[in-house]
Backbone as XML, in Angstrom:
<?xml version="1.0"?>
<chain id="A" units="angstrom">
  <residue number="1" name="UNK">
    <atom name="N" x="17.641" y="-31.246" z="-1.360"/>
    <atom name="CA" x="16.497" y="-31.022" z="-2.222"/>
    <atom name="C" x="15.806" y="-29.714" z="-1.813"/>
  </residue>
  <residue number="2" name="UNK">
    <atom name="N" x="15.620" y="-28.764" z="-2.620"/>
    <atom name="CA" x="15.271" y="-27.715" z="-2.420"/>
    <atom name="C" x="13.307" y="-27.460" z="-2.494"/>
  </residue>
  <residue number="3" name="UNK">
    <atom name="N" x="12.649" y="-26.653" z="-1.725"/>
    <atom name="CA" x="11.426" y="-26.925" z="-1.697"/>
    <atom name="C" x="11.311" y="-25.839" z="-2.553"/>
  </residue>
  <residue number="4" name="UNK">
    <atom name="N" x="9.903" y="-26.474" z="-3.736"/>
    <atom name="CA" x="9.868" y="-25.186" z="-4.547"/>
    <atom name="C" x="8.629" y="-23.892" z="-4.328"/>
  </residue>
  <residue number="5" name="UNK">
    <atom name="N" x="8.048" y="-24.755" z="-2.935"/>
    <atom name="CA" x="7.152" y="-23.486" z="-2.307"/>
    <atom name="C" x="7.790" y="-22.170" z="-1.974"/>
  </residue>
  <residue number="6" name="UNK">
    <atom name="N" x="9.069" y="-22.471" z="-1.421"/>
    <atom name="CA" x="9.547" y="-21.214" z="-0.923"/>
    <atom name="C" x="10.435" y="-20.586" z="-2.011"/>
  </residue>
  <residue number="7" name="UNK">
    <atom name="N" x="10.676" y="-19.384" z="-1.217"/>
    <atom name="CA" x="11.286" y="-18.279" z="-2.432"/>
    <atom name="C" x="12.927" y="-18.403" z="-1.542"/>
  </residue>
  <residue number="8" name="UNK">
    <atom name="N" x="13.389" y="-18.241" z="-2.442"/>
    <atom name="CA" x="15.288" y="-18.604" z="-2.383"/>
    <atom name="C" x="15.797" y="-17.601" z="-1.514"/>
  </residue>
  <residue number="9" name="UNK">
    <atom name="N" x="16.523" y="-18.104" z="-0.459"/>
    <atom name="CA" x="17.150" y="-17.043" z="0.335"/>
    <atom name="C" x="17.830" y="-15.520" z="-0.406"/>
  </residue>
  <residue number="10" name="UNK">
    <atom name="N" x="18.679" y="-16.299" z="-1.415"/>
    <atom name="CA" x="19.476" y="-15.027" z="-2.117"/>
    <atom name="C" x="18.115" y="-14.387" z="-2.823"/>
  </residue>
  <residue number="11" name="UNK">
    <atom name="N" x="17.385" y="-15.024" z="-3.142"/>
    <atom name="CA" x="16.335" y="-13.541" z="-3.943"/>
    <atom name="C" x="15.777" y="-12.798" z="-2.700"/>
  </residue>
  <residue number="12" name="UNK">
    <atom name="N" x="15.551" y="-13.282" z="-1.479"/>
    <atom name="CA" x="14.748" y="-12.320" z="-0.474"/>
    <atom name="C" x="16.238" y="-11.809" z="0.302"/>
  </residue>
  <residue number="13" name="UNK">
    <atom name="N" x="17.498" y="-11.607" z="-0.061"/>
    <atom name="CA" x="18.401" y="-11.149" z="0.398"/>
    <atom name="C" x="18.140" y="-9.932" z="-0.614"/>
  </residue>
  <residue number="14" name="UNK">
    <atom name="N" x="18.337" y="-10.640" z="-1.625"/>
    <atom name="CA" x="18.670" y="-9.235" z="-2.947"/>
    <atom name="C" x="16.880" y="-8.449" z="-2.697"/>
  </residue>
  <residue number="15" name="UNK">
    <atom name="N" x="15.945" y="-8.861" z="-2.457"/>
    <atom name="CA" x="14.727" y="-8.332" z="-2.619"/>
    <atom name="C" x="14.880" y="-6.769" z="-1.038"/>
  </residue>
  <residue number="16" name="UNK">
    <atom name="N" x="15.146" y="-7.441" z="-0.543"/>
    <atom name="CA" x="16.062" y="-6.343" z="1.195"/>
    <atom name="C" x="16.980" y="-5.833" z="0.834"/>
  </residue>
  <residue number="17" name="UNK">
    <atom name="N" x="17.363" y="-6.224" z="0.518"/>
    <atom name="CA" x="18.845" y="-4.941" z="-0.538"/>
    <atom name="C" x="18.185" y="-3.666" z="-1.580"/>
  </residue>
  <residue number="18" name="UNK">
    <atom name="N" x="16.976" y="-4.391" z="-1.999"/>
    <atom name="CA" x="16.036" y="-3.132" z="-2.414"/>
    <atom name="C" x="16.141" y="-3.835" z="-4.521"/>
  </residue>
  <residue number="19" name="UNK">
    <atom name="N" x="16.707" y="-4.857" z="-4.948"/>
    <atom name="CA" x="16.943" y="-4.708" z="-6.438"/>
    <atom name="C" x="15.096" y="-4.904" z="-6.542"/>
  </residue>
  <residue number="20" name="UNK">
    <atom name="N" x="15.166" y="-4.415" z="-7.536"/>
    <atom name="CA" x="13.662" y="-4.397" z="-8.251"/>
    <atom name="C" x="13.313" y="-5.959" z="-8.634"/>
  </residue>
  <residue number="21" name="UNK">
    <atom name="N" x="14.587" y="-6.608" z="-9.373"/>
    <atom name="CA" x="13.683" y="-7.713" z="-9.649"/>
    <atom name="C" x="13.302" y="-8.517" z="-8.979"/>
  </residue>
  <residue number="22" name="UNK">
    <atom name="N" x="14.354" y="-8.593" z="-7.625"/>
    <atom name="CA" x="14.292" y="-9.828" z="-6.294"/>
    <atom name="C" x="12.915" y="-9.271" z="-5.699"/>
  </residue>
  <residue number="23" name="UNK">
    <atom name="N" x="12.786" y="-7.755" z="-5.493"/>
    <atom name="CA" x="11.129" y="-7.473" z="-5.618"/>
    <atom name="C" x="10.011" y="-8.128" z="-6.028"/>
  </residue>
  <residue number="24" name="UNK">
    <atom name="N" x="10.192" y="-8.142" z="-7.253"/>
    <atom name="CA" x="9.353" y="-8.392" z="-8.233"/>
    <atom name="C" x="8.933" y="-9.909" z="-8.308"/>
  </residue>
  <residue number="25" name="UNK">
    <atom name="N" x="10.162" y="-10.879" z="-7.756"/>
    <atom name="CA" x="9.656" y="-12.437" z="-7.737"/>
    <atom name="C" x="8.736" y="-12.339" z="-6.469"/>
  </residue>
  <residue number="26" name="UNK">
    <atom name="N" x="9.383" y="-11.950" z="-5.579"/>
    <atom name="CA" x="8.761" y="-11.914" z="-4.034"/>
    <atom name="C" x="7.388" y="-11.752" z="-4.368"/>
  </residue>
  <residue number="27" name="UNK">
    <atom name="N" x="7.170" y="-10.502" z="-5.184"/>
    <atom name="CA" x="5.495" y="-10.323" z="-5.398"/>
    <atom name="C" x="4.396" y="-11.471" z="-6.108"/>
  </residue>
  <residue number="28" name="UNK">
    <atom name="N" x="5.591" y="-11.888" z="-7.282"/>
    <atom name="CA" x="4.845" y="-13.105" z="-8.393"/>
    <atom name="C" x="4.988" y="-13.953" z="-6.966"/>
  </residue>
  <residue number="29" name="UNK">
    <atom name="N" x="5.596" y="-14.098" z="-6.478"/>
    <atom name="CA" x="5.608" y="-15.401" z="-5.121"/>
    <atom name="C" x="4.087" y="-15.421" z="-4.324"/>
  </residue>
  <residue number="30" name="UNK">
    <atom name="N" x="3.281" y="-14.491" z="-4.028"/>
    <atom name="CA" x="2.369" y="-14.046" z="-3.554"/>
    <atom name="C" x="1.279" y="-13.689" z="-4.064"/>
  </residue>
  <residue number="31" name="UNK">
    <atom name="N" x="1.447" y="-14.054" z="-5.519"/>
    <atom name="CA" x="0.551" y="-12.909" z="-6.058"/>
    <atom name="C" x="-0.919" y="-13.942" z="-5.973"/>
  </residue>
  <residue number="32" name="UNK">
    <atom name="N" x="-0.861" y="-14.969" z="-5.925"/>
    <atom name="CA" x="-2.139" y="-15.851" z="-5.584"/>
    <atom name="C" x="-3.050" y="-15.627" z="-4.415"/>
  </residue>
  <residue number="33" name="UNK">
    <atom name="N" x="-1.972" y="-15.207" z="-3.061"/>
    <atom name="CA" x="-2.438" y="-15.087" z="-2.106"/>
    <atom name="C" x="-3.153" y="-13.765" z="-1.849"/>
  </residue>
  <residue number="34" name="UNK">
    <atom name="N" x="-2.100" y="-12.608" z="-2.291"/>
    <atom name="CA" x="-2.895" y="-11.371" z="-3.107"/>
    <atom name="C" x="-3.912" y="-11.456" z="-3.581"/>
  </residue>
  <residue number="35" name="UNK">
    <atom name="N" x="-4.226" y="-11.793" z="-4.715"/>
    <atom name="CA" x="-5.634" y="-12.073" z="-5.383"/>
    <atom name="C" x="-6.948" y="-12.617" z="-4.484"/>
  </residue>
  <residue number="36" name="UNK">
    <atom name="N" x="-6.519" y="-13.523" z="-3.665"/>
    <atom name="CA" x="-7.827" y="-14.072" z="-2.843"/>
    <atom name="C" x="-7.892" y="-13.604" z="-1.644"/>
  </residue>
  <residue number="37" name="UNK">
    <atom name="N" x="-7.159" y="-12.765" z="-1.167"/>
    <atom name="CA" x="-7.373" y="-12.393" z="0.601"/>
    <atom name="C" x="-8.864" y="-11.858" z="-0.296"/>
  </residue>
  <residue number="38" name="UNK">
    <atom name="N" x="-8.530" y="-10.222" z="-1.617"/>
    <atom name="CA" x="-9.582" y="-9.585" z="-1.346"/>
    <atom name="C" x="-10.936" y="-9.876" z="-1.895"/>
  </residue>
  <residue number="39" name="UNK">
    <atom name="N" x="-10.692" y="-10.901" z="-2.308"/>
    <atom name="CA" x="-12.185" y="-11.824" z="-3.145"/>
    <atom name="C" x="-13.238" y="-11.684" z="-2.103"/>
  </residue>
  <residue number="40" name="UNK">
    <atom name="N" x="-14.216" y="-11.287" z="-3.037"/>
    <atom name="CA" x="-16.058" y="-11.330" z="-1.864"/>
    <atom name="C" x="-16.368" y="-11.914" z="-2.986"/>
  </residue>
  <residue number="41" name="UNK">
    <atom name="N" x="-17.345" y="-12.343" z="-3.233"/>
    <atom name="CA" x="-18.511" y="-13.348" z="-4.400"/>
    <atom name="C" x="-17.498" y="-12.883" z="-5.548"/>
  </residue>
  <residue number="42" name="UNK">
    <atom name="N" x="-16.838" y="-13.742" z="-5.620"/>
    <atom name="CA" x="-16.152" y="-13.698" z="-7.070"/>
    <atom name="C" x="-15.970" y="-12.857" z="-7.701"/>
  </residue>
  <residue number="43" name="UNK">
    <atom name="N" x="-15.819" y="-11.462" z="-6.506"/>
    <atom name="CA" x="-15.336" y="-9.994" z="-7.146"/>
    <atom name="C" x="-14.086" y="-9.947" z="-6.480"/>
  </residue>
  <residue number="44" name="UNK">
    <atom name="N" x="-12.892" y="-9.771" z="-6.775"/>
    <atom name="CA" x="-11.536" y="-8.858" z="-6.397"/>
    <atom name="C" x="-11.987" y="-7.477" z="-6.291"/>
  </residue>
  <residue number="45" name="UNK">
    <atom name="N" x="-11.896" y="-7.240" z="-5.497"/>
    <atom name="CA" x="-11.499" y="-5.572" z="-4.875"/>
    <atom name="C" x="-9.685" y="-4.814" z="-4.940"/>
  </residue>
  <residue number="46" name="UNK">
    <atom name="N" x="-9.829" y="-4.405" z="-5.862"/>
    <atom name="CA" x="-8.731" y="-3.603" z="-6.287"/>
    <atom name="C" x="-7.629" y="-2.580" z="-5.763"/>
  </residue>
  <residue number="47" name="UNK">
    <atom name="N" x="-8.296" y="-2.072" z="-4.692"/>
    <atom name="CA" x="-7.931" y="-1.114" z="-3.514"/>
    <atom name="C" x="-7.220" y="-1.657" z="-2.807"/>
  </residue>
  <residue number="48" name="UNK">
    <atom name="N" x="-7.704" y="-2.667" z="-2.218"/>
    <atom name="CA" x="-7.224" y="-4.242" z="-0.979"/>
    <atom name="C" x="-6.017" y="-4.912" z="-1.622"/>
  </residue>
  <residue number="49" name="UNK">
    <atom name="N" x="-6.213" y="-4.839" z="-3.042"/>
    <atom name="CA" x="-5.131" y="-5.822" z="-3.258"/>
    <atom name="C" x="-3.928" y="-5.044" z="-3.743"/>
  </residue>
  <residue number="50" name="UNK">
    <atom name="N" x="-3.891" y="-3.888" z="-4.032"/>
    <atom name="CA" x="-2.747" y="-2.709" z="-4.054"/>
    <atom name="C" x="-2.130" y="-2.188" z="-2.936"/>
  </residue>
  <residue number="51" name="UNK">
    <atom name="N" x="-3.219" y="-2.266" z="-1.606"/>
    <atom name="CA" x="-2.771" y="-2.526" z="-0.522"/>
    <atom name="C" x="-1.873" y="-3.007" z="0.346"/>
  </residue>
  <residue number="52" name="UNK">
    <atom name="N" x="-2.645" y="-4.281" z="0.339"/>
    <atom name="CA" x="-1.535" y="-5.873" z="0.149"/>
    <atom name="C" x="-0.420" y="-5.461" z="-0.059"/>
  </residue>
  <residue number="53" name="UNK">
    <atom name="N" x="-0.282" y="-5.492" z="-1.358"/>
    <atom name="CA" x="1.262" y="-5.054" z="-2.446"/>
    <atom name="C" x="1.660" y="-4.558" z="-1.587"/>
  </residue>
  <residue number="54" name="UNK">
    <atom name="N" x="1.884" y="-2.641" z="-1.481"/>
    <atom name="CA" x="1.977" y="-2.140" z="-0.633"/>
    <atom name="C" x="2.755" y="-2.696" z="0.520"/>
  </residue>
  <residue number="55" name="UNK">
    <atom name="N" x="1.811" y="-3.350" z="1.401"/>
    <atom name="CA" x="2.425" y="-3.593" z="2.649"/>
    <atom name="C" x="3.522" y="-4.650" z="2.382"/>
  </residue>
  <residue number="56" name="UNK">
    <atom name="N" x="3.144" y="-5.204" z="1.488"/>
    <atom name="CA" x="3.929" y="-6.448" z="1.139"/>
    <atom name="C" x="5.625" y="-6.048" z="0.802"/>
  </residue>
  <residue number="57" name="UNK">
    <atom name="N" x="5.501" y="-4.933" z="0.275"/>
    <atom name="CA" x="6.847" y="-3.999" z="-0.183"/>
    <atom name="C" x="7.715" y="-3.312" z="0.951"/>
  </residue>
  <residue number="58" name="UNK">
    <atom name="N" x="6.655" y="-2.958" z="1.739"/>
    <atom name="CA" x="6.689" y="-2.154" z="3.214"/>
    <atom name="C" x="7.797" y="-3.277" z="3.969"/>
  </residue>
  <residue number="59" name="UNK">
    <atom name="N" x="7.001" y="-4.731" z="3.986"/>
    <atom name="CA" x="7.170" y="-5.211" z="4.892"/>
    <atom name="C" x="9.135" y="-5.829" z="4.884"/>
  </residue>
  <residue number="60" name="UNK">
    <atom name="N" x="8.907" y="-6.090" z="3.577"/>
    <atom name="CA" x="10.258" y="-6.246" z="2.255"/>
    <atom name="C" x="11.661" y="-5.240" z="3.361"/>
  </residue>
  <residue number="61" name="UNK">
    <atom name="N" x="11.031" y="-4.239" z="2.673"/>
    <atom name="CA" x="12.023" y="-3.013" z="3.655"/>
    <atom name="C" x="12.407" y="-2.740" z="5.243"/>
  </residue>
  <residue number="62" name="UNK">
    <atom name="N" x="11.695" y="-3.846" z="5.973"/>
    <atom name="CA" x="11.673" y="-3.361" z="7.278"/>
    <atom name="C" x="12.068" y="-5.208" z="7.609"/>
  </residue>
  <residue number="63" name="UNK">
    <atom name="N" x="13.105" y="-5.678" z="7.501"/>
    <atom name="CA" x="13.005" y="-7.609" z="7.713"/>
    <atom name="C" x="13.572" y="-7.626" z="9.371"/>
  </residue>
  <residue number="64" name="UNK">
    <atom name="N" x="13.258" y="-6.386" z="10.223"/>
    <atom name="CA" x="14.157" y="-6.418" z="11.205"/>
    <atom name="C" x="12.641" y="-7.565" z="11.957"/>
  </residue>
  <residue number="65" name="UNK">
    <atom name="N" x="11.727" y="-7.864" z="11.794"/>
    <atom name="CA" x="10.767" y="-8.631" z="12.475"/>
    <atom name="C" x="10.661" y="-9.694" z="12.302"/>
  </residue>
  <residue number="66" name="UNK">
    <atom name="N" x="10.629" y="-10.369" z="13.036"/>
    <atom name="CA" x="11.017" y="-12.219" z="12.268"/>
    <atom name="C" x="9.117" y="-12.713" z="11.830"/>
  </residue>
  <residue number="67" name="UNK">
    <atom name="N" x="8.989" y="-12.903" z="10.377"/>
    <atom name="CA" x="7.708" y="-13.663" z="9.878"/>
    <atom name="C" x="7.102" y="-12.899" z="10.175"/>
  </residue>
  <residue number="68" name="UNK">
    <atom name="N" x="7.553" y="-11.206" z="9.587"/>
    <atom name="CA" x="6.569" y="-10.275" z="9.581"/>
    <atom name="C" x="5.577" y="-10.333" z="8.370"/>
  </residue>
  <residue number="69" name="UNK">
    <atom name="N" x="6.086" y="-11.151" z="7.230"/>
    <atom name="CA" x="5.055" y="-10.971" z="5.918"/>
    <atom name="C" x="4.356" y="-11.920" z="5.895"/>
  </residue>
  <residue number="70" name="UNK">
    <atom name="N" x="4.062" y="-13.298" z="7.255"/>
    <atom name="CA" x="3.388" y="-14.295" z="7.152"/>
    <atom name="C" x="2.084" y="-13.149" z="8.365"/>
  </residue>
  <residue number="71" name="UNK">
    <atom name="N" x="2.631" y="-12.511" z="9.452"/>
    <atom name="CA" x="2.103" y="-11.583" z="10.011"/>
    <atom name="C" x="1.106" y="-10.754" z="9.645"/>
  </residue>
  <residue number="72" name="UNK">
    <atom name="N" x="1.415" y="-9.888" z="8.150"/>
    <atom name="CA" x="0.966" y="-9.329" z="7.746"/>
    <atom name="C" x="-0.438" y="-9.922" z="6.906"/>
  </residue>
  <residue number="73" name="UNK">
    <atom name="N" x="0.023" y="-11.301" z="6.299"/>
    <atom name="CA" x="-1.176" y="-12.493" z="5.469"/>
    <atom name="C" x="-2.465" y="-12.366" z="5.994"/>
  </residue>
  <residue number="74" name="UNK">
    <atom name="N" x="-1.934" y="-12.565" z="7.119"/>
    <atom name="CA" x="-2.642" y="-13.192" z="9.130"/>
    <atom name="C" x="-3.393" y="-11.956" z="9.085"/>
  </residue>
  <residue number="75" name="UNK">
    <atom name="N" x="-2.749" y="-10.726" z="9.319"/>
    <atom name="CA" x="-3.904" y="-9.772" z="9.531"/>
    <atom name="C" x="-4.588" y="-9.251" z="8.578"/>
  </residue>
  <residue number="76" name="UNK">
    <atom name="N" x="-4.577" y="-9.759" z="7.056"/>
    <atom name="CA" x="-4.889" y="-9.235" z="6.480"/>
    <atom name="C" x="-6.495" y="-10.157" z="6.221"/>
  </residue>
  <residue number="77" name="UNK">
    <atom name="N" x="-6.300" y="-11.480" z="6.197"/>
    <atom name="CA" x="-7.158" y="-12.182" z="6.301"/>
    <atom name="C" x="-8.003" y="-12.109" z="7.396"/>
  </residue>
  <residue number="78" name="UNK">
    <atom name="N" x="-7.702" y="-12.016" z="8.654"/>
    <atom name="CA" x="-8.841" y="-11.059" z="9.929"/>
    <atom name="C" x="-9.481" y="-9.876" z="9.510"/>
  </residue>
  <residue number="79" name="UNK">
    <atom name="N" x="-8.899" y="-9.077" z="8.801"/>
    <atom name="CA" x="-9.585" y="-7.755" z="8.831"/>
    <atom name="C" x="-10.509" y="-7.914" z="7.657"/>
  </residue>
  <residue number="80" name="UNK">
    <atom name="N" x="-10.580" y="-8.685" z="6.738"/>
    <atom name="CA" x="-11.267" y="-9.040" z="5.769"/>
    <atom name="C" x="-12.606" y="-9.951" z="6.128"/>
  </residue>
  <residue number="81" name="UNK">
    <atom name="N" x="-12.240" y="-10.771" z="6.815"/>
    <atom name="CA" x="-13.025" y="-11.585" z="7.231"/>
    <atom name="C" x="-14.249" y="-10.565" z="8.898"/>
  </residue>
  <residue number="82" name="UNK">
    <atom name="N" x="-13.398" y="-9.937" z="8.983"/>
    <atom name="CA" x="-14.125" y="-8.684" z="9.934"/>
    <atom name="C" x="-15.226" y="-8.468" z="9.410"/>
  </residue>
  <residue number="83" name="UNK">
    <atom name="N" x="-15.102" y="-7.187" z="8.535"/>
    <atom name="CA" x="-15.324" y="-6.711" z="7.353"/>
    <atom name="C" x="-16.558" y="-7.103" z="6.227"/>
  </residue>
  <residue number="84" name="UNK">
    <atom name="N" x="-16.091" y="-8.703" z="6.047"/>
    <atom name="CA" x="-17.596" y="-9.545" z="5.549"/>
    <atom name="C" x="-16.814" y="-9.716" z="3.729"/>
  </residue>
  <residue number="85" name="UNK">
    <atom name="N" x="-15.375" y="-9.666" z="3.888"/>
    <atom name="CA" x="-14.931" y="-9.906" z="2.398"/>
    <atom name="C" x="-14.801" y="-11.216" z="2.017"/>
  </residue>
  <residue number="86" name="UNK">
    <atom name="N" x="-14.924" y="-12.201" z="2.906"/>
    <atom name="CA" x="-14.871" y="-13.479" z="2.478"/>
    <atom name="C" x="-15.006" y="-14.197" z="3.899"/>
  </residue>
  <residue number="87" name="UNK">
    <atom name="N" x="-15.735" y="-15.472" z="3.292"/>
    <atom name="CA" x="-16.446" y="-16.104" z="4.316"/>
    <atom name="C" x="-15.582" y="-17.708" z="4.864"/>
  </residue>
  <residue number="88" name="UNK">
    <atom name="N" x="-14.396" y="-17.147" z="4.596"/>
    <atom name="CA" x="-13.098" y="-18.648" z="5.234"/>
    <atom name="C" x="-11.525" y="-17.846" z="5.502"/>
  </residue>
  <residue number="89" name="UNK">
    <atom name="N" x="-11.498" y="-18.047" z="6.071"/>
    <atom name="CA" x="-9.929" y="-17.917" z="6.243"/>
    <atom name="C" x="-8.610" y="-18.431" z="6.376"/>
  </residue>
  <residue number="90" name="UNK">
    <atom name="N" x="-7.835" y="-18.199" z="6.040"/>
    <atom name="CA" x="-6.964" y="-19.112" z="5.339"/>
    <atom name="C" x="-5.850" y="-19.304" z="6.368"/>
  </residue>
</chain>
């Protein structure tokens, strides 16, 4: 039985191989978590969350780190919560 939280080995194979669309799920895979790291009072900050992306793509390209993009969540939610962008962390 397959869990449908996670994203399918072969798409984050093909997404490291670089195809655009195995990209592109990876991102819809995230894109919730995206949206709320950069939430302050029920504003998204736009900068932060292109960011995100960004690193999120970065991180895509570089898989030599084991649970570098749960890594990246992690610090992204500290530096926010630093910062004063939201008052819980996830």
């Amino acid at each position: 039985m397959r869990n449908k939280k996670l994203i399918p080995f072969e798409t984050i194979e093909k997404a490291v191989a670089g195809e655009p669309e195995a990209i592109d799920a990876v991102l819809r895979h995230y894109t919730t978590r995206i949206q709320y790291l950069p939430t302050y009072r029920g504003h998204i900050n736009n900068d932060i969350q292109d960011r995100l992306k960004a690193q999120l793509i970065k991180a895509i390209g570089q898989p030599s780190e084991r649970n570098r993009i749960d890594r990246l969540c992690s610090q992204a939610s500290m530096k926010c919560y630093a910062v004063g962008c939201n008052s819980r962390l996830i």
